[in-house]
C-alpha positions as a Markdown table, in Angstrom:
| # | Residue | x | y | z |
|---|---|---|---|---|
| 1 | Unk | -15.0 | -7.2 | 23.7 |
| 2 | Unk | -14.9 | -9.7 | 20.7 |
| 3 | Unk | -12.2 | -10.3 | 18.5 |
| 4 | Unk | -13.4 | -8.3 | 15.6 |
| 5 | Unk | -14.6 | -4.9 | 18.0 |
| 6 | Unk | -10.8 | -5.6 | 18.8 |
| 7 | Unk | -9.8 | -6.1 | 15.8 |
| 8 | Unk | -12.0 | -2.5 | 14.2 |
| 9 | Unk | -11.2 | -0.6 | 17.8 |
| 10 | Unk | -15.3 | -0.1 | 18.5 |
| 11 | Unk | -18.3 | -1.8 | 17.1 |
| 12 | Unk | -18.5 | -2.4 | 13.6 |
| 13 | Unk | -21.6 | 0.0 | 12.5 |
| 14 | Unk | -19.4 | 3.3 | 14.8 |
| 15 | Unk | -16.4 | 2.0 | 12.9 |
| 16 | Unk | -18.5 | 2.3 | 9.3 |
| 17 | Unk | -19.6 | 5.8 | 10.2 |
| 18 | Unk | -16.7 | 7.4 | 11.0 |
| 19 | Unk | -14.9 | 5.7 | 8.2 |
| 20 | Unk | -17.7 | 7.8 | 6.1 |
| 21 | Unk | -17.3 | 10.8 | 7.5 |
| 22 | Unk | -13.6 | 10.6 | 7.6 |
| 23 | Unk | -13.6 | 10.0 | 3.8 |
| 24 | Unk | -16.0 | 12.7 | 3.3 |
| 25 | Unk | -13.7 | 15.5 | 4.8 |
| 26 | Unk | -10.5 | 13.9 | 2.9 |
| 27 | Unk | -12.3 | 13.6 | -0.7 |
| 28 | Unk | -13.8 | 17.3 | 0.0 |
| 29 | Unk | -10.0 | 18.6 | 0.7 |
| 30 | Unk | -8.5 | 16.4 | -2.6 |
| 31 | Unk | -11.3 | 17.7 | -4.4 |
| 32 | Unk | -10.9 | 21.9 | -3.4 |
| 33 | Unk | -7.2 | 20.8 | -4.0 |
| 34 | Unk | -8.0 | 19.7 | -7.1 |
| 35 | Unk | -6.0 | 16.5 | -6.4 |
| 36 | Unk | -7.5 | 13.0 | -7.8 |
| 37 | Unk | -6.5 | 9.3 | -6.4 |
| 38 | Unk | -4.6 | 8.2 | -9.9 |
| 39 | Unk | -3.3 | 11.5 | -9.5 |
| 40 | Unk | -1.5 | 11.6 | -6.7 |
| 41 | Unk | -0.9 | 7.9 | -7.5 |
| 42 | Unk | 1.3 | 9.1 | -10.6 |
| 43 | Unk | 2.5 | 11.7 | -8.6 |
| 44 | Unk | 4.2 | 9.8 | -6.5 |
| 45 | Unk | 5.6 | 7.1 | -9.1 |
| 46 | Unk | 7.0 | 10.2 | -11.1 |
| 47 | Unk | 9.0 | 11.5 | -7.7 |
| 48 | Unk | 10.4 | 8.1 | -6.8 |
| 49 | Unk | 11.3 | 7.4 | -10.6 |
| 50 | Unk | 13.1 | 11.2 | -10.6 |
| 51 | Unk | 14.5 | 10.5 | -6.8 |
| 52 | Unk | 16.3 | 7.1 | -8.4 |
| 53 | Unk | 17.3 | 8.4 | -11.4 |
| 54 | Unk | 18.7 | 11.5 | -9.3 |
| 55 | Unk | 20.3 | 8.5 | -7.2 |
| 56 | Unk | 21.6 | 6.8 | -10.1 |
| 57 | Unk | 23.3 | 9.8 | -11.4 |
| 58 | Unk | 25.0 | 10.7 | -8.0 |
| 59 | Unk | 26.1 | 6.9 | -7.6 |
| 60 | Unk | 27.7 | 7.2 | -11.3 |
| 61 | Unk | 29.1 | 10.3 | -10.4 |
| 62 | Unk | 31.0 | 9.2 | -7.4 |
| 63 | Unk | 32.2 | 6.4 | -9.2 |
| 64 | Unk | 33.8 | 8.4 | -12.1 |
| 65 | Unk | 35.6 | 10.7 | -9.3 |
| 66 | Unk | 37.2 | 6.8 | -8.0 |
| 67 | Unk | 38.2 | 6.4 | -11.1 |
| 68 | Unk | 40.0 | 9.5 | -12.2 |
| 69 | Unk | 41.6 | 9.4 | -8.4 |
| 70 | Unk | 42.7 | 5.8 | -8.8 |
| 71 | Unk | 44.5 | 7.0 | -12.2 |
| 72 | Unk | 46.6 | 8.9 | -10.1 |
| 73 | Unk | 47.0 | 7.1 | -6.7 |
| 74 | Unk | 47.5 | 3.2 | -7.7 |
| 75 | Unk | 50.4 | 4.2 | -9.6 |
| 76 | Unk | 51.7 | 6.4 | -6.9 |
| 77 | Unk | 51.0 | 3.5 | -4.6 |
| 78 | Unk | 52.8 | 0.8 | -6.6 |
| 79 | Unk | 56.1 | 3.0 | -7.1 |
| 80 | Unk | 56.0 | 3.6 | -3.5 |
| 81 | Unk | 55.7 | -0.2 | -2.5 |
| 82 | Unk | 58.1 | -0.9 | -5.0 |
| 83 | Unk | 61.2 | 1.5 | -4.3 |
| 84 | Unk | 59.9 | 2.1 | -0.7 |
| 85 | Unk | 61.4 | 0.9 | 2.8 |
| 86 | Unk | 59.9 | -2.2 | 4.1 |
């Protein structure tokens, strides 16, 4: 077997074909699905953009909730140390 059968996993004109057919059957299901390339493209950017922005908002979120606690507990924390027993 040569490098590039290796390479394709069969001979390069069975490798063709079924590439054809296999694109055949998937653009046949996007198009009943009515679902385009740049579509789904865009699709995707929009989810991760709404995913990180989600992110971003949780990681804010959890940040504020550190800050209101630490309001409360540092100065706790430093009375403590300071009248406490060592």
């Amino acid at each position: 077997m040569s490098n590039v059968n290796r390479f394709l996993g069969g001979s390069p004109g069975s490798v063709l074909v079924k590439l054809i057919f296999l694109s055949l059957l998937v653009g046949a299901f996007m198009a009943f699905l009515d679902i385009t390339p740049f579509g789904l493209i865009e699709g995707i950017y929009h989810w991760l953009r709404s995913l990180l922005g989600l992110s971003m908002d949780t990681v804010m979120e959890i940040g504020r909730w550190i800050l209101y606690g630490a309001i409360i507990v540092v100065p706790l924390w430093v009375i403590a140390r300071l009248f406490g027993r060592h």
